[in-house]
N, C-alpha and C positions, 0 to 999 in steps of 0.2 A: 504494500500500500504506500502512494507516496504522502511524504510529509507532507504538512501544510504550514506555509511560511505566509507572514504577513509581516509588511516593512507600518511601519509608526515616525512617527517625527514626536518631538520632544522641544521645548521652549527651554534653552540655556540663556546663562548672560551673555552678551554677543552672539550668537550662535543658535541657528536652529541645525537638532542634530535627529540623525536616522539610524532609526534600527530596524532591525527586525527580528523574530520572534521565528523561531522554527520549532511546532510541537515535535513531542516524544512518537513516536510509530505505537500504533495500538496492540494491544497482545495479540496472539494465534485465534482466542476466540471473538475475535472483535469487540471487548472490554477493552476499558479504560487502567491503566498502570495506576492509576493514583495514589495507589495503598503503598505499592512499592518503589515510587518513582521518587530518584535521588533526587537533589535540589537541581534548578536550574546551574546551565554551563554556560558561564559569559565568556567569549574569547575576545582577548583585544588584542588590538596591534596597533601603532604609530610607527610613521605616518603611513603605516598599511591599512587598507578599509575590509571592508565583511568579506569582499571578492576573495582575499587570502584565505579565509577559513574554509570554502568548500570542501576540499576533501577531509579537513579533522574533525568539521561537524560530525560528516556523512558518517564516522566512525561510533559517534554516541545517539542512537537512536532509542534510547531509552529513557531519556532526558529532554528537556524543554532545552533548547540552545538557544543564547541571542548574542549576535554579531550587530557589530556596526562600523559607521564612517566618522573617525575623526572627523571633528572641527577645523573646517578650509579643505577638507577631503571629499572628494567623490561628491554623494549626496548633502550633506552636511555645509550648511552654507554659513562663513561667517558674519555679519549682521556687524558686527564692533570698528571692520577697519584696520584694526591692527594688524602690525607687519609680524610678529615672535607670539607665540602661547608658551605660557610656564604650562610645567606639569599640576599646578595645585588648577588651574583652568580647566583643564583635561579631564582631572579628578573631579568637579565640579559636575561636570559633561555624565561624568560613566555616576555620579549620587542619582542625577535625574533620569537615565535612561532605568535605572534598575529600580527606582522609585515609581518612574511611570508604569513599566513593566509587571509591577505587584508580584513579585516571583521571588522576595528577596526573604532570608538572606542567599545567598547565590555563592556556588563555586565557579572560579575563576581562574581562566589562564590566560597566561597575557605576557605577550614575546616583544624583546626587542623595548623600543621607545611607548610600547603598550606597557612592558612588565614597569617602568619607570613611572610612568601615571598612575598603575594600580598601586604600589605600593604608597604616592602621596592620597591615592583613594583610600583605603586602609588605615593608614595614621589618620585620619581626619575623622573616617566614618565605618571603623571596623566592626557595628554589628550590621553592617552589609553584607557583608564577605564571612562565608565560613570556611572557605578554605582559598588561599592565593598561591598559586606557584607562575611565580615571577621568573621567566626565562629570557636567562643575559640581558641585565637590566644596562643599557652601558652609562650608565655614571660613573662620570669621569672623580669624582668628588671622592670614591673609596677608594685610588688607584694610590699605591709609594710615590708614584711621579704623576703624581694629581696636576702639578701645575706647567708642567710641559704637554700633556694631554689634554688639560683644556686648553692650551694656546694654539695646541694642532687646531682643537674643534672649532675656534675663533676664527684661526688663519679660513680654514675653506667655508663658513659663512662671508667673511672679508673677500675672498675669491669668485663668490657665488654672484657678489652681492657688486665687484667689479669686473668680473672679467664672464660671468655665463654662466652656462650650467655646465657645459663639457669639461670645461677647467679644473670646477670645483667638484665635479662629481670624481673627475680621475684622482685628486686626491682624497677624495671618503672612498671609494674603493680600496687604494694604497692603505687609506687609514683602517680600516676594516680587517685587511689581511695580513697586516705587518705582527710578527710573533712575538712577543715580549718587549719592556720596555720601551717605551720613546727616549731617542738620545735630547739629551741637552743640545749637542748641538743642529736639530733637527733640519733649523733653515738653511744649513748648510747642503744639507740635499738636492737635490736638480728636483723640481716639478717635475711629475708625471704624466707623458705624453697622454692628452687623451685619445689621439688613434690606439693607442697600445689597449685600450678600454673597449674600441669600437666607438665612441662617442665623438663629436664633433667637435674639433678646435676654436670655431667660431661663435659670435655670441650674435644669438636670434632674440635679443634685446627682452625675453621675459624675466619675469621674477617672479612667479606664483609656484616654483617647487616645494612642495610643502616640508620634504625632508630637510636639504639646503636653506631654505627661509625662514620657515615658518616654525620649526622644532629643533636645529642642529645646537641652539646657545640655552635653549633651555633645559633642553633634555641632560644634557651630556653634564652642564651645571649642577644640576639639581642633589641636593644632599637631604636624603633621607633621614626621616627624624627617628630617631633608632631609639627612642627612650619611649615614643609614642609606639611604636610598632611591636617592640618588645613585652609592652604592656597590655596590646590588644588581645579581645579573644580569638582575633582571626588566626588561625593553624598556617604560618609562611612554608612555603615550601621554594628555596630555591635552585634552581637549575639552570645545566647549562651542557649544549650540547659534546659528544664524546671526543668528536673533531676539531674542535674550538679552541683545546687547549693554548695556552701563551697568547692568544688574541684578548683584542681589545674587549669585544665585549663580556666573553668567558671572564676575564682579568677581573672586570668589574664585578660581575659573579657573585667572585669569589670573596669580593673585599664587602659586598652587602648581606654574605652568609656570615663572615665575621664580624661585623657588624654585629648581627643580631644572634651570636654563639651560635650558628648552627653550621653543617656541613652543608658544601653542594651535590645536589641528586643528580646523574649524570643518566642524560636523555641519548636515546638514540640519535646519530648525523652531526650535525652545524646546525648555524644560527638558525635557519629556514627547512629545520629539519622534518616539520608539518607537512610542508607542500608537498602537492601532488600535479607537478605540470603547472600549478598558479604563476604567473608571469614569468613562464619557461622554465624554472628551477624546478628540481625535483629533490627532496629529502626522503627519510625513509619512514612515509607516512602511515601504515600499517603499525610498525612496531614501538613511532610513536606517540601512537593513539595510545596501544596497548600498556604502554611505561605510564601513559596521564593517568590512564584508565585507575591503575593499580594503587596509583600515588593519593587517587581523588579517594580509593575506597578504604584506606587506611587511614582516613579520619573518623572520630568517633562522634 
């Protein structure tokens, strides 16, 4: 039987934001799960929208799933003007959508510049959340070389923000893949061809990339309030893919599990280790559904 998904809009401050809402698959006899049926599965991502979760939804059909689109993303239109969102905006965004939703409190996974919103969602509003696993959150703020990693993250908003997107994208690529440490002397490095990317050397005079503009000073900025999170009743779970190692946003990980004394849960693939063909990337999205899967059911 298929799902039945229905998209919503939601009134934030700046921002009208969309979601949508994908019921649980009905049992064998055509009843209703409701006796048995876990809490809702929020997936988020920044600046990825719902488009990314198709196949890790498809994996929990026993659950209510609700995806959506960041603010300045896709559907989600921003209403404010503003050129940069902090993540405590973001967390603003995911209070309303799970408030509107009536599905709450909600388990919740949330990758990447998503896992960094949830957790300022969490500290703020932790009887939302009954369980978070936050995977490779990249805040730059828990890293030894906290302050040469945010000047990378500066420099290619500065880049984005003078010279295009191909510029600036070939250095967050670079920056993404680069294994341990930033040196001190980082600017001493030659930029990054962006043919070597596949992207364009030339600047087609936008500025609406939401990754590059609109999230790269905030996110990467952003330091977690570890006294608040530590305190919630939300069960943190963080993670980070097996491939990842020495990279930047593994790095981070690792520094927001100590942070909050806990270890990290090591997920099948990389960063985008969900996907299944979503914007041409493929991870190893079978096995992990089945890691979340386990992770989700060993909360009490």
């Amino acid at each position: 039987m298929t799902r039945k998904s229905v998209t919503h809009r939601v009134e934030s401050t700046g921002a009208t934001v969309a979601y949508d809402v994908l019921d649980a698959v009905p049992d064998g006899a055509g009843g209703a799960r409701a006796a048995a049926q876990p809490p809702a599965l929020f997936l988020i991502g920044s600046p990825m929208d719902a488009t990314g979760f198709g196949t890790l939804a498809s994996h929990f059909t026993d659950r209510t799933v609700i995806t959506y689109d960041p603010r300045g993303v896709g559907r989600s239109v921003r209403t404010d003007g503003a050129a940069e969102t902090l993540p405590e905006e973001h967390a603003e965004d995911l209070r309303r959508v799970i408030e509107a939703a009536g599905v709450g409190p909600v388990d919740v996974f949330a990758s990447s510049g998503g896992a960094v919103n949830a957790l300022a969602l969490v500290a703020g509003h932790p009887a939302l959340v009954r369980t978070l696993v936050a995977h490779e959150p990249p805040t730059a703020q828990v890293l030894p070389d906290r302050e040469v990693a945010l000047a990378v993250c500066a420099d290619i908003h500065a880049t984005y923000l003078r010279d295009g997107t191909g510029p600036a994208m070939a250095k967050f690529l670079a920056l993404v893949s680069r294994t341990g440490p930033f040196p001190a002397n980082w600017r001493d490095e030659p930029a990054p061809d962006p043919a070597a990317f596949g992207l364009p050397a030339e600047d087609d005079g936008s500025r609406g990339d939401p990754l590059l503009g609109q999230n790269m000073r905030g996110c990467t900025a952003y330091r977690p309030d570890f006294a608040a999170l530590r305190a919630a009743r939300t069960r943190i779970v963080v993670a980070a893919g097996k491939e990842s190692e020495g990279r930047f946003p593994a790095r981070a990980a690792a520094g927001v599990a100590a942070g909050l004394g806990i270890g990290v849960t090591l997920f099948p693939s990389h960063h985008g280790g969900f996907l299944g063909g979503e914007y041409g990337q493929q991870g190893e999205p079978e096995a992990f559904a089945q890691t979340l899967g386990e992770v989700l059911q060993h909360t009490g």
